[in-house]
MARDOZA-582418 format. One record per residue (C-alpha): y, z, x; residue in three letters. Coordinates in steps of 0.1 Angstrom, whole numbers, padded with zeros to 4 digits, always signed. Example, Ala and Ser with C-alpha at 12.3 -4.5 7.8 and 13.67 -1.06 7.14 Angstrom:
BEGIN
-0045+0078+0123Ala-0011+0071+0137Ser
# end
This chain:
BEGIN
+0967+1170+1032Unk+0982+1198+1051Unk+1006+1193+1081Unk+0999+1221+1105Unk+1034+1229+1111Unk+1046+1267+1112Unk+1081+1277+1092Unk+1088+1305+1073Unk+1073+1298+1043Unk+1039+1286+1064Unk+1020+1256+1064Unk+1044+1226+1049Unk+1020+1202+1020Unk+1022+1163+1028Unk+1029+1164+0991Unk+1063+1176+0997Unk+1072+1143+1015Unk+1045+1119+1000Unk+1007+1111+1011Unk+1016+1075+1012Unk+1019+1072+1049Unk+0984+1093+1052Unk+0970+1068+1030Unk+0982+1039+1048Unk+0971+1046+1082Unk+0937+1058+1069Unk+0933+1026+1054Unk+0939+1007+1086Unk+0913+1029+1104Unk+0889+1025+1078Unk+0893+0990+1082Unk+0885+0995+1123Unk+0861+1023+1120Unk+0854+1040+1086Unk+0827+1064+1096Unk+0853+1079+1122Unk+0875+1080+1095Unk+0857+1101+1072Unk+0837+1120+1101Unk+0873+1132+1113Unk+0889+1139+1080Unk+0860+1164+1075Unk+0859+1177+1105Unk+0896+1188+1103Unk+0890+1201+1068Unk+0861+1220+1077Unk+0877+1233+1109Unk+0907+1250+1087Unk+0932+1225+1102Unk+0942+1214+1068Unk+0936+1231+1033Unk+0936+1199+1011Unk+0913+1178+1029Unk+0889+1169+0998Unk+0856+1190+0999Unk+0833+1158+0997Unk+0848+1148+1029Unk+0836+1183+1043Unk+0805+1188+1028Unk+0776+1192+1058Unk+0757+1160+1047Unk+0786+1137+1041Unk+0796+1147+1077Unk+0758+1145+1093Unk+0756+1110+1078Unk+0794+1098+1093Unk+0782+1109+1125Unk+0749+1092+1125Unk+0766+1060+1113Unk+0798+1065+1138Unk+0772+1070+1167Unk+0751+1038+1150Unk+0780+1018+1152Unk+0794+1027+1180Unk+0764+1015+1200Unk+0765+0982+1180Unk+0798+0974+1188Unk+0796+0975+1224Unk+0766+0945+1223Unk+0780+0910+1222Unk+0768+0890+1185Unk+0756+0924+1171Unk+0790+0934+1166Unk+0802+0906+1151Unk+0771+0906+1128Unk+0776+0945+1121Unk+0810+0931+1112Unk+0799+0910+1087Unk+0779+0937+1070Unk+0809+0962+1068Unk+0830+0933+1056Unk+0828+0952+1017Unk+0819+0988+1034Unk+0849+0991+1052Unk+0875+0978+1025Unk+0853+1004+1001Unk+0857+1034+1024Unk+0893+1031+1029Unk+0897+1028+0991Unk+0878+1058+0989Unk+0892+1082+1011Unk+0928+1070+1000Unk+0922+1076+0962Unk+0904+1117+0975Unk+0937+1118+1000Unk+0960+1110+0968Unk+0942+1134+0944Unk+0948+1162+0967Unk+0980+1158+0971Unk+0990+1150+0937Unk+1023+1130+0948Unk+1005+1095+0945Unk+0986+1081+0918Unk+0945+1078+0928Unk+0940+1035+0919Unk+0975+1030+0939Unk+0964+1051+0968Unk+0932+1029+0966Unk+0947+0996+0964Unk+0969+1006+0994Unk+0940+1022+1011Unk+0917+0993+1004Unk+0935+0962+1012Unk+0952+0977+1042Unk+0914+0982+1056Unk+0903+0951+1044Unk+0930+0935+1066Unk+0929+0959+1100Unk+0888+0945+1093Unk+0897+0905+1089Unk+0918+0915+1130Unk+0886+0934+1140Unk+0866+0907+1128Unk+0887+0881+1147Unk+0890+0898+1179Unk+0853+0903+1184Unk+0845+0867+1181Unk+0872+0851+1199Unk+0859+0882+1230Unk+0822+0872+1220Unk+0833+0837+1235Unk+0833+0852+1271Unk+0798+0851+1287Unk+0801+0890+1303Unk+0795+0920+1280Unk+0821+0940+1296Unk+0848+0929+1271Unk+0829+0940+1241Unk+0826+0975+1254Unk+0862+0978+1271Unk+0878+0967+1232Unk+0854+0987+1215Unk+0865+1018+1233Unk+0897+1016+1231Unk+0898+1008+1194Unk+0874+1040+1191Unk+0902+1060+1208Unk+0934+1043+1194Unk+0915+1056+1158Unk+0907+1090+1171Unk+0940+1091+1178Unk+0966+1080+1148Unk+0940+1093+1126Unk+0950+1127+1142Unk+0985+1120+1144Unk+0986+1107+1110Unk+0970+1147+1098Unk+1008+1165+1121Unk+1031+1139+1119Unk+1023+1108+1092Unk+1051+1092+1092Unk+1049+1082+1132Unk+1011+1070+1122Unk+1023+1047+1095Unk+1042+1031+1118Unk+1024+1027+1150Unk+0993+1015+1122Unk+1013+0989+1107Unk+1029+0980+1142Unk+0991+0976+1151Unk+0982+0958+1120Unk+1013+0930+1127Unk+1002+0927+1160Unk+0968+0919+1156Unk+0977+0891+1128Unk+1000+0876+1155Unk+0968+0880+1179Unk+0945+0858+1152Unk+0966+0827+1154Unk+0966+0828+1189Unk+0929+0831+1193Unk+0921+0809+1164Unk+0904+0782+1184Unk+0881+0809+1203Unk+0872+0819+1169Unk+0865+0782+1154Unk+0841+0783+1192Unk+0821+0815+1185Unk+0814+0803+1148Unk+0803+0765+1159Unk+0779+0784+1187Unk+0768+0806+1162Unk+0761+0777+1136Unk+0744+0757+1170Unk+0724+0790+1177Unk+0705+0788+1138Unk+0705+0755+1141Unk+0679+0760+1174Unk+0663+0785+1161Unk+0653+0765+1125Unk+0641+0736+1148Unk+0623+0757+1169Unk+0605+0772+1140Unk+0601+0737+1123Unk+0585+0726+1156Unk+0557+0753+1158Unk+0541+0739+1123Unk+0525+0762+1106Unk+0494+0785+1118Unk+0459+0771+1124Unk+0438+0784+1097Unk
# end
């Protein structure tokens, strides 16, 4: 990736420090949001912000599909239950993506080898998605909706925004992500008990609805 920066010489390369902070903080977003990710990565690339942004990031229907899925999921996660279930869904996608966009970020830039840059990219998103995860069922224990949307927002913007960082200064990214990434682990054995809650209404929930379906027999022929 290209850092935006003006000297004499012109644009200064990531490669010249190392892509390894890039690939870091990309794989924590990934892990929160993966189709911003990738929707933002292109858009940058295809904007001329950058140079080494990998084409299939900026091709028109990788970036028509992010945005449909980033739109998708940004409705889900706002919804108490759907989010947790959309969670469950991206609990491969996300790890995947990160992988993904790390290994294109490291053959870019050339300073990183493409399956290190994916382990890195993949198990850092893997993690930032097990925090996610957590969070939205220990919140999905409060009765009002209003939660949902007010952490959903902000991890929409806190993405937006280290992602962007991470493209003009990655260093500073790396850091606040893996601040982020401590804090949230921290935050999981706090709310572990709120999590053991949602999961047991959950299980209570299927339970009721197996009953409920056992109870109506089957249909008069």
């Amino acid at each position: 990736m290209l850092i935006p920066t003006r000297t004499g010489c012109g644009l200064v390369t990531i490669a010249s420090v190392s892509v390894l902070p890039l690939v870091f903080t990309s794989g924590w977003a990934s892990g929160v949001n993966a189709y911003a990710v990738v929707l933002l990565l292109g858009l940058f690339g295809a904007a001329g912000l950058t140079d080494e942004v990998p084409e299939s990031l900026q091709r028109t229907d990788v970036l028509s599909a992010a945005g449909v899925l980033f739109l998708c999921e940004a409705v889900a996660d706002k919804i108490p239950y759907v989010d947790s279930a959309w969670d469950s869904v991206h609990t491969v996608i996300r790890p995947v993506a990160g992988a993904v966009v790390a290994a294109l970020l490291a053959g870019e830039s050339g300073s990183l080898p493409e399956l290190a840059a994916g382990a890195v990219g993949g198990t850092t998103a893997l993690m930032s998605h097990l925090v996610k995860a957590g969070t939205r069922m220990a919140v999905n224990t409060s009765p009002e909706p209003f939660s949902n949307i007010a952490v959903s927002t902000a991890e929409d913007l806190g993405v937006a925004g280290i992602v962007t960082l991470a493209l003009f200064h990655p260093l500073p990214a790396a850091i606040i992500a893996a601040t982020l990434l401590a804090l949230g682990l921290v935050i999981l054995v706090f709310l572990a008990s709120r999590i053991r809650r949602f999961l047991r209404r959950r299980a209570q929930r299927r339970e009721e609805r197996r009953v409920a379906a056992g109870l109506q027999g089957p249909p008069p022929r």
